[in-house]
C-alpha distance (Angstrom), angle and dihedral (degrees) to the residues before:
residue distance angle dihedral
X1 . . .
X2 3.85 . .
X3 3.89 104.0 .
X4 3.67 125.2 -171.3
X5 3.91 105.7 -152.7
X6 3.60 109.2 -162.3
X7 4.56 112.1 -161.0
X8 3.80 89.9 28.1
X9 3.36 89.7 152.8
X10 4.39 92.8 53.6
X11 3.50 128.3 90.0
X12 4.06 97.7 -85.4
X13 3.62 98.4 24.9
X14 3.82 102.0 60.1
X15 4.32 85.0 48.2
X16 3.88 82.1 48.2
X17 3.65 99.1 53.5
X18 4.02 90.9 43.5
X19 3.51 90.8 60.8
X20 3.87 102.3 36.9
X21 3.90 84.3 51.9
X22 3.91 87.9 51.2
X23 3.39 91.1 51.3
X24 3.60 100.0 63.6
X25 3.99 96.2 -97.2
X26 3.76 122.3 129.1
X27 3.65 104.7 -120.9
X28 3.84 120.8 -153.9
X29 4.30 103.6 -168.0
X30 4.07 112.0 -159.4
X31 3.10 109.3 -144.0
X32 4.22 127.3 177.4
X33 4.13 79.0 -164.4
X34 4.14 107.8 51.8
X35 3.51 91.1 162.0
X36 3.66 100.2 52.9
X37 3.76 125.5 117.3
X38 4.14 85.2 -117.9
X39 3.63 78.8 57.8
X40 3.35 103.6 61.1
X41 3.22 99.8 40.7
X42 3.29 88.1 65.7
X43 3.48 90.6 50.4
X44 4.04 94.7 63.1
X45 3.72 88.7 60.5
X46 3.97 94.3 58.6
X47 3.57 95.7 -103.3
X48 3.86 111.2 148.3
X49 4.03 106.4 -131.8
X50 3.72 121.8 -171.8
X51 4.07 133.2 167.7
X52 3.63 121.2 -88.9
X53 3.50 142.7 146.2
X54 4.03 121.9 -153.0
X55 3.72 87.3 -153.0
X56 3.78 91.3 63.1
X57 3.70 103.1 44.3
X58 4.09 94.4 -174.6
X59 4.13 76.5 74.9
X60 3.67 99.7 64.9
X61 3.89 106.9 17.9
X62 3.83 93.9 94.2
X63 4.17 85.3 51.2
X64 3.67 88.2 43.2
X65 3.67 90.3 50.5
X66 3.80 97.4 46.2
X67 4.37 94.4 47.5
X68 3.99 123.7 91.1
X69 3.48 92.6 -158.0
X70 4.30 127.7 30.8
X71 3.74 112.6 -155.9
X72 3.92 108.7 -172.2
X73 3.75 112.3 -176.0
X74 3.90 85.7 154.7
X75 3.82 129.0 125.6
X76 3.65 125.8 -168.8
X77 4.03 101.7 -154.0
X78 3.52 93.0 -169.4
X79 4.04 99.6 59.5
X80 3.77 109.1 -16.5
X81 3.78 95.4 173.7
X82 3.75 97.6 56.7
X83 3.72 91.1 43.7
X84 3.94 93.6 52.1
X85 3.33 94.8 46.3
X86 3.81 96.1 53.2
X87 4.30 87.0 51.1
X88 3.68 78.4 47.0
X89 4.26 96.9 52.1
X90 4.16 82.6 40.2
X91 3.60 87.8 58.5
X92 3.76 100.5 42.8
X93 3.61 87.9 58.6
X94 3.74 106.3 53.1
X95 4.10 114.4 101.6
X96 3.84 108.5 -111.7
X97 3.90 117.8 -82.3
X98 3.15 118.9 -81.2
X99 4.00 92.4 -119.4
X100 3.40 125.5 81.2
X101 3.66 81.7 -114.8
X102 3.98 112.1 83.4
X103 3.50 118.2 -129.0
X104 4.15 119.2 -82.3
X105 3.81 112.7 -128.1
X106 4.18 104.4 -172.5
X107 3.71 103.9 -168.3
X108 3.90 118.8 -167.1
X109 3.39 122.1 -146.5
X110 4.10 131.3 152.1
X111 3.86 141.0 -88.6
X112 4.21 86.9 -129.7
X113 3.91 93.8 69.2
X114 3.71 86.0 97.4
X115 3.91 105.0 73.0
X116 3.70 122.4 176.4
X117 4.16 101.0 -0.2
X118 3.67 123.0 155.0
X119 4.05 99.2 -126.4
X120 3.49 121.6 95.9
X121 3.79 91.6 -144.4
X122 3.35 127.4 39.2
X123 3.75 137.7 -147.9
X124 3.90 153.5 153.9
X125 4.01 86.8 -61.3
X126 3.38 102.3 42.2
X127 3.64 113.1 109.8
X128 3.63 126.6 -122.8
X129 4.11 139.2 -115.4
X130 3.84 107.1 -112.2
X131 3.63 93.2 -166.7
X132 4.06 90.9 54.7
X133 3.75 117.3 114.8
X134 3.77 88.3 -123.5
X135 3.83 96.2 47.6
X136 4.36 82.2 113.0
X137 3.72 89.8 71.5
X138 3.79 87.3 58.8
X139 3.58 94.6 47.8
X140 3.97 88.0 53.7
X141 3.52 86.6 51.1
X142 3.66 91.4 65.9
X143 3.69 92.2 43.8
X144 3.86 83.3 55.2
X145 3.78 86.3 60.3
X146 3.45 99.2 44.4
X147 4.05 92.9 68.9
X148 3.92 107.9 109.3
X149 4.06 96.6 -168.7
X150 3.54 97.3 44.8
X151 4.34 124.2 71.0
X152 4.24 97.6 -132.9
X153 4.16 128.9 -139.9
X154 3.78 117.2 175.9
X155 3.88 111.9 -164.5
X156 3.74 115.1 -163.9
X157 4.13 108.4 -168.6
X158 3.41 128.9 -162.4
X159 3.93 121.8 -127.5
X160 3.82 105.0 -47.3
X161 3.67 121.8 -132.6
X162 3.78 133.2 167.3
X163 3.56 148.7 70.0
X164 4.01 111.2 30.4
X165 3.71 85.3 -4.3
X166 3.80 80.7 -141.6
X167 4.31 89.4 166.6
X168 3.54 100.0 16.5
X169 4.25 114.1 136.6
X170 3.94 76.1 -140.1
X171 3.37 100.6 64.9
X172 3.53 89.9 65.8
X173 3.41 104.1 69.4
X174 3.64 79.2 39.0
X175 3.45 82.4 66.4
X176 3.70 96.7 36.2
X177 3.62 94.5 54.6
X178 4.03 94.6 53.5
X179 3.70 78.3 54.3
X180 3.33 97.3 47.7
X181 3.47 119.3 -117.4
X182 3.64 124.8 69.5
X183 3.68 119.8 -162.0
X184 3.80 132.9 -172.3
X185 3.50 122.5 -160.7
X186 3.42 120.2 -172.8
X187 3.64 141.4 44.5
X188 4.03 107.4 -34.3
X189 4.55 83.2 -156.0
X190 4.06 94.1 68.5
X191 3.68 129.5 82.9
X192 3.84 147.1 -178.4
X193 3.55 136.8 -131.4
X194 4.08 104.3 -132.5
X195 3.46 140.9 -165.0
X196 3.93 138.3 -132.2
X197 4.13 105.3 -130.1
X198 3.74 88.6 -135.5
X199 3.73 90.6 50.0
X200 4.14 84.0 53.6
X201 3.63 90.7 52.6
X202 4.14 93.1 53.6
X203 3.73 81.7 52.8
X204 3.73 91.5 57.0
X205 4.11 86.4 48.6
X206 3.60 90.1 49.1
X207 3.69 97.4 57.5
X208 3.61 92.4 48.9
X209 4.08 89.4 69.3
X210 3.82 97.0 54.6
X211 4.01 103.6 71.9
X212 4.05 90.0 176.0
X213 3.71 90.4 66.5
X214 4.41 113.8 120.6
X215 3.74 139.0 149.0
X216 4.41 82.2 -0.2
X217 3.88 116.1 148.4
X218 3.88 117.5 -157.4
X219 3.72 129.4 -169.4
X220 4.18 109.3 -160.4
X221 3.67 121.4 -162.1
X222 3.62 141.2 130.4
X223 3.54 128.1 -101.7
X224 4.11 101.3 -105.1
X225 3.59 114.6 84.9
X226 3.81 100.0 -168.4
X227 3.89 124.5 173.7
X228 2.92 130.8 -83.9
X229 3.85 99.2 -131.0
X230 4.08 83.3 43.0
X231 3.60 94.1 62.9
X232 4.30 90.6 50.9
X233 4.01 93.4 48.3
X234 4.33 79.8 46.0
X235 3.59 94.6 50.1
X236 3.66 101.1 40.8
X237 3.92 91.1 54.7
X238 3.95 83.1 51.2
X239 3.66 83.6 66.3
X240 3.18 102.6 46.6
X241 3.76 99.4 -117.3
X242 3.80 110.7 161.9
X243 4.16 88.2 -163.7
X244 4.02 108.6 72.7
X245 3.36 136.5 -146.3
X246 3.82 117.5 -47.5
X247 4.06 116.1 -152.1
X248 3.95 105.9 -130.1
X249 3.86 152.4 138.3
X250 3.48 109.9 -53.6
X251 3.75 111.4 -90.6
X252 4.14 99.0 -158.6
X253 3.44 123.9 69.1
X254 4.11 106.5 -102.5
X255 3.39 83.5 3.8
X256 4.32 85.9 134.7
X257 3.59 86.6 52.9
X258 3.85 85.7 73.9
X259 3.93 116.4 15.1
X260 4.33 80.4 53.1
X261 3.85 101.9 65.3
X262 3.87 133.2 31.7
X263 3.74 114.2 -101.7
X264 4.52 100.3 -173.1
X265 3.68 104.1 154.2
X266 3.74 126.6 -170.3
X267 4.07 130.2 -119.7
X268 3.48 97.9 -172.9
X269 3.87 94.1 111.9
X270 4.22 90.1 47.8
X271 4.17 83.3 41.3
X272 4.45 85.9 50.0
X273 4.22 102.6 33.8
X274 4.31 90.7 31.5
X275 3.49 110.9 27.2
X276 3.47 82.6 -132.9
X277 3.66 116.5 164.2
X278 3.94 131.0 176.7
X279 3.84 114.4 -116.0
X280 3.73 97.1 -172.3
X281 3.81 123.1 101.5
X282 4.17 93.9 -128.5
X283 3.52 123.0 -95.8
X284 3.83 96.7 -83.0
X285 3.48 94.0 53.7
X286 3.70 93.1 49.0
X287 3.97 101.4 33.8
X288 4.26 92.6 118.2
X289 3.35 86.6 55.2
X290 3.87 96.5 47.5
X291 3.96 88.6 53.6
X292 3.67 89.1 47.2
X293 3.90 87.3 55.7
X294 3.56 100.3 42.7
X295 3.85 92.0 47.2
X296 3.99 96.2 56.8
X297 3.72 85.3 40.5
X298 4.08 83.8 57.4
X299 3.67 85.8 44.4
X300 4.06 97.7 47.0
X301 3.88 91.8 40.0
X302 4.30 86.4 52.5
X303 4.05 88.4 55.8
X304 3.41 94.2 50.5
X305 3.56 100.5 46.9
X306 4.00 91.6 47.8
């Protein structure tokens, strides 16, 4: 299928476009940076790249035209609302495909939308927090749904880990403990379901192969649902810091809003209507490996910026 990937060059969409690419899809990466050594890399796999920005919608809207499928794994830091909404208005004005098939819009969201909820485990049904900082992401969701041209997937991930662990909450104290110090703040009794990137990515294949799918909502994790406070004592050892894991104030902005409650989310309805199953051994299991990763990811990232 032709696939637009929108955030190729991010932390899920670059392991997205890998495996769409190896799948047999052609893969069209958006990319506000063509030139970049991200892009290139991409590039040497046979992924198409071209410039656009999803800010400035007459950039894109041919591409978006053009696609079966839009992927967007992208995240505008700066005003993500504004920015989704204008991919959204882009999309709502394209004629139908040409198919008989409608277009696929795959819109990626996160498995910490929830906030404070009372359930244990989450999933597709379980309602969400209004008050939570993240309660916008929801709200897009429904946006997502709204689109009458357009067949609609939202994907809701657990915490990502793997590979260059380019956007992994482990990498920090990765980070921290090359520095250091390494500092948890938050409560050490909550945990998270994550998610291996390359696990993500299969997802992204998987939907591909059920045509039928609209207005569907999927929450992807793996089965472990370590803690939090678990994971930093795991990866800190990874490193080879002698010092341990100090309890403190939270160092990231928000960052209570997710070390302070439980976010375990459920794949059983992506395991039932996908056959989707993780292949990854869980982030504990595989935590040497994720520092190994993220430091020749430092390393490659410190050559191409010289």
């Amino acid at each position: 299928m032709n696939v637009l990937l929108l955030g190729a060059s991010g932390y899920a969409g670059y392991a997205a476009a890998l495996a769409l690419r190896q799948a047999g899809h052609a893969v069209t990466a958006l990319l506000r940076t063509p030139d970049s050594a991200r892009a290139h890399r991409l590039q040497a796999k046979q992924i198409r790249v071209v410039a656009g920005d999803l800010r400035r919608p007459a950039t894109y809207r041919a591409e978006l035209a053009a696609c079966q499928v839009c992927i967007s794994c992208a995240l505008d830091f700066l005003n993500s609302t504004s920015t989704d909404r204008l991919l959204l208005e882009t999309l709502r004005g394209l004629p139908f495909a040409a198919s008989e098939t409608k277009r696929l819009l795959v819109y990626t969201t996160c498995g910490t939308l929830y906030g404070w909820v009372p359930q244990r485990l989450l999933d597709e049904t379980t309602p969400v927090n209004p008050a939570h900082p993240l309660h916008f992401r929801w709200e897009l969701e429904q946006e997502v749904f709204q689109l009458g041209n357009v067949r609609t997937v939202v994907v809701r991930p657990g915490f990502l880990y793997g590979q260059d662990g380019r956007s992994c909450v482990a990498s920090t104290w990765f980070e921290q403990a090359e520095m250091g110090r390494v500092v948890y703040g938050g409560d050490p009794g909550r945990g998270w379901s994550w998610l291996h990137v390359a696990d993500l990515a299969a997802a992204y294949c998987r939907l591909l192969e059920h045509p039928d799918l609209d207005k569907e909502i999927f929450c992807l994790a793996d089965q472990h649902q370590p803690l939090c406070w678990a994971v930093a004592r795991a990866a800190t050892q990874a490193a080879g810091f002698p010092g341990g894991v100090e309890r403190g104030p939270a160092l990231m902005e928000d960052e209570s809003a997710l070390f302070d409650q439980n976010i375990f989310l459920s794949a059983a309805k992506a395991h039932r209507v996908l056959g989707w199953v993780p292949r990854q051994p869980g982030i504990l299991a595989d935590i040497d490996r994720c520092y190994q990763g993220w430091k020749a990811g430092q390393a490659r990232a410190g050559v191409e910026q010289a």
